[in-house]
N, C-alpha and C positions, 0 to 999 in steps of 0.2 A: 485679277478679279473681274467677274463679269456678271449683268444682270440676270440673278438667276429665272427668270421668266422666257427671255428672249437672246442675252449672252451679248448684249450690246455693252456701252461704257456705263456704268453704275454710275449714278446720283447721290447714294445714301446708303447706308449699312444700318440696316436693324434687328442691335444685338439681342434683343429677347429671343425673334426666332431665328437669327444666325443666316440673315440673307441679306442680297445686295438689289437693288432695284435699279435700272435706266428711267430717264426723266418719266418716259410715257408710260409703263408700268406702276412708277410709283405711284405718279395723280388717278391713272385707274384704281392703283389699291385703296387709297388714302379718301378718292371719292366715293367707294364702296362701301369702307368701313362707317361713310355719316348715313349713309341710305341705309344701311344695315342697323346701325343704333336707332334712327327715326322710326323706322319700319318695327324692331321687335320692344323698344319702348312705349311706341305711339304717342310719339311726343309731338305731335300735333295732325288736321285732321284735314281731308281735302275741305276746299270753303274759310276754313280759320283765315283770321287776320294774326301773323305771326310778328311781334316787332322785334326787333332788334336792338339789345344792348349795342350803341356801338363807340369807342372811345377812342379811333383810328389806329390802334394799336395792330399787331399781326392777329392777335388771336378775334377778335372781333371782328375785322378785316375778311378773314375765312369764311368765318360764321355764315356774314354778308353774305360773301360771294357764291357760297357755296348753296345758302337756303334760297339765294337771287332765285339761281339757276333750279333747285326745285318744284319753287312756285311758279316757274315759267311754264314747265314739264306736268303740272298738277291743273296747271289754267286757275282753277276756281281760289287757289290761296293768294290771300295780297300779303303783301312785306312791309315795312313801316321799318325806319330806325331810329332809334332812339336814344341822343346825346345828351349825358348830362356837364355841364362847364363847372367844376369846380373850384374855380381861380386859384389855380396853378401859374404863376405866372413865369411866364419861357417852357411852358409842360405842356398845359393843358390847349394851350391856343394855339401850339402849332400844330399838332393831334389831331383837332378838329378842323384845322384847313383842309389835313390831306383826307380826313370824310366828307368833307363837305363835297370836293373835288369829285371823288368818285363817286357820290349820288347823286349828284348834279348829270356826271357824265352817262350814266347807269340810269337815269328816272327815277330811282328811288326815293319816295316821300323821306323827308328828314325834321323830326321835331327835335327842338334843341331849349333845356331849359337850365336856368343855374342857381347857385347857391344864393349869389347876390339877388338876381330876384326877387328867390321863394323865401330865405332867411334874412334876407337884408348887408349879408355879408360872404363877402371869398373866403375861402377856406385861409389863405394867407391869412387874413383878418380874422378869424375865428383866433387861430392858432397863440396868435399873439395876447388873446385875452385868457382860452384856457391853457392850462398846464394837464393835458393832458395826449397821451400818444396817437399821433395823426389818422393813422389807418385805422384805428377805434371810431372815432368821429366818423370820420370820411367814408367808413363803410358803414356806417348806421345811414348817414343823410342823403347817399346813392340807390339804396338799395329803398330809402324810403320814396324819394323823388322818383326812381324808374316805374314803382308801383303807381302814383299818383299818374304823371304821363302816360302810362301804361291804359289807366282806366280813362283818364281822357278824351286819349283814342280810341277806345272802345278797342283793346286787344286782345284777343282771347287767349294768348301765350305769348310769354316774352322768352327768346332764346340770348343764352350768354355764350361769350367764350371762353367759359372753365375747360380745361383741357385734363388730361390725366395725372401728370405733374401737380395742379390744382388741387385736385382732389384727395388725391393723396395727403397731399400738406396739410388740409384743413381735416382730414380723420384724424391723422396725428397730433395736431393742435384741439384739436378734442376730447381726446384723451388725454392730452397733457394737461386741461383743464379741467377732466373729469364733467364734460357737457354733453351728455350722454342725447338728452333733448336736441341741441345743435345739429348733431348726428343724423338723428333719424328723417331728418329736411334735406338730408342731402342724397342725391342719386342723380341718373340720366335724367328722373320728372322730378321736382323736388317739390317740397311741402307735402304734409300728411292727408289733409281733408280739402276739397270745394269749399270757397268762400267767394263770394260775391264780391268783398273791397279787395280780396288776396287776389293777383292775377299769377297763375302759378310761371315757375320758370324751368325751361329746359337746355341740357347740355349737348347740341350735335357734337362738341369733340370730345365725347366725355372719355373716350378709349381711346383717343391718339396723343402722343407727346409732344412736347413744346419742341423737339428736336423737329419732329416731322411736321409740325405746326411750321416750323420754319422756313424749314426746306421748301412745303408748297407756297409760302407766302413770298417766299424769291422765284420761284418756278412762274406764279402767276404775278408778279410786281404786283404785290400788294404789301411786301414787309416795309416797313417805315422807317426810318431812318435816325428814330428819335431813342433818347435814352431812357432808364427805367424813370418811374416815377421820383422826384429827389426826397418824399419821405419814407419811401419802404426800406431806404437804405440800411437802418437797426433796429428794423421791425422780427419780431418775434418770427411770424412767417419766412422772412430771409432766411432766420438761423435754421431755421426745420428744413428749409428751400436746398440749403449748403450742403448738411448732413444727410439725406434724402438723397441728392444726387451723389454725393463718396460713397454711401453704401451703394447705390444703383450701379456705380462703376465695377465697383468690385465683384457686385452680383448681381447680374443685367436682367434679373425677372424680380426683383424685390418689389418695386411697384408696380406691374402688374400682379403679384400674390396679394400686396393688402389691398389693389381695387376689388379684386375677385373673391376675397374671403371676405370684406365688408361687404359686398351684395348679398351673399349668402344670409348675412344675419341682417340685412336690412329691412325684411320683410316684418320682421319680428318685431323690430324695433318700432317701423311705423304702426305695426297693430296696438303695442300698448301705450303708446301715444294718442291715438286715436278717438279714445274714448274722452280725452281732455276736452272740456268747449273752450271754442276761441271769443276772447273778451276784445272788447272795444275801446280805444285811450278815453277817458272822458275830457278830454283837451281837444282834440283831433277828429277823431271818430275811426281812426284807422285801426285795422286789424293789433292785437299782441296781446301778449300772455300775463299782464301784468295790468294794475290801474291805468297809467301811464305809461307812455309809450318813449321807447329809449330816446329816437327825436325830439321830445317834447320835454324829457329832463335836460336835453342839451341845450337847447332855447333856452332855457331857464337860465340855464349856467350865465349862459351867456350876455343874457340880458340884464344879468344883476350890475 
């Protein structure tokens, strides 16, 4: 077997389209395909201040490296990354060494903020007081805090590294919950409308997989060494994660059919969404669709 590009020693075989790639072939293809999502999403603008989700994991890792070198090539865009510490403890703190590491080494601005802090408590500490499933929690007070830092820093686009795998998972996961709304927030640009406290978020890996996600993050030593998170472990997402990949095995274009036929109707989806206005928490003053804002029922919990 030989890189179908150049017939050199292959890297990686990718069974959707049935070819093999050598090292330098692949990171060309692999760097193409985020310039080509960037480019026909427009997910973000020469001038923007783009930040960065970053959790020192591979997939954020990427994101980094890859939007670095961007902004480098665009001049006018600056980068920012953005660490949230959720007191994970033996997780979360060595995670953030190995970013702190390469924006130190890289110049890259690095704002870093945490649970303890903003809530007064680690997620550890949380957990122990409610009974309820961690990834629940831990992605409401993530996704609430990158916003908050977000606008801090005055960002005009915060990039994640959901990948294709990702995505996948969470269409599925929403239809298994019948969250039809959930849905229509997701794509390459996600959210439906401009808001002023919402700083919207974008996916550069949104069409590459965690396989090849990999692959480049050992190619460029940026894969991490570290294990998965120790509460995803009988999270709902794993189970979809598991099943997802047995079918993909068997039939190596399955996820790519449901990202491709979900974009199709995603348009539709965000127009009848759109006419929704977005409400204010009267706790907080942060964007959501309800009185109260799902952070601010947590607090609550918690502080009872």
């Amino acid at each position: 077997m030989t890189c179908r590009k150049c017939r050199e020693t292959p890297v990686i075989h990718l069974p959707n389209s049935n070819i093999s790639l050598c090292k330098k072939c692949f990171l060309r293809y692999f760097e193409k395909k985020v310039r080509k999502t960037v480019r026909i999403y427009k997910l973000f603008n020469k001038g923007d201040t783009v930040g960065i989700a970053l959790s020192g994991g591979k997939d954020s890792m990427v994101t980094l490296n890859i939007l670095k070198s961007l902004a480098e090539q665009q001049r006018t865009t600056k980068i920012i990354a953005i660490a949230i510490d959720e007191g994970i403890k033996g997780y979360r703190d060595e995670t953030l060494k190995f970013a702190k590491k390469f924006c130190e080494e890289n110049q890259i601005p690095l704002k870093i903020t945490s649970y303890k802090k903003e809530f007064g408590m680690t997620l550890d500490q949380i957990l122990k007081k409610l009974e309820i499933k961690p990834c629940s929690v831990c992605g409401v007070f993530r996704r609430y805090l990158l916003n908050k830092e977000a606008q801090r820093n005055k960002i005009d686009i915060l990039a994640t590294g959901h990948n294709l795998d990702d995505e996948t998972q969470t269409i599925l996961m929403n239809q298994f919950r019948n969250n039809v709304a959930a849905s229509s927030r997701l794509g390459p640009l996600t959210g439906i409308k401009d808001d002023k406290k919402f700083i919207r978020r974008i996916k550069p890996l949104y069409f590459l997989t965690e396989k090849e996600i990999m692959t480049y993050a050992f190619i460029k030593e940026l894969a991490t060494p570290f294990n998965e998170c120790p509460y995803a472990e009988n999270s709902f997402r794993g189970k979809v994660r598991d099943a997802l990949n047995k079918l993909n095995s068997e039939y190596p274009s399955t996820k790519n059919s449901i990202i491709h036929s979900f974009l199709e109707t995603l348009p539709l989806l965000k127009e009848s969404y759109k006419k929704q206005d977005i409400s204010y928490c009267n706790t907080c003053g942060e964007p959501t669709s309800k009185e109260k804002c799902q952070t601010c029922k947590y607090l609550e919990l918690i502080k009872k």
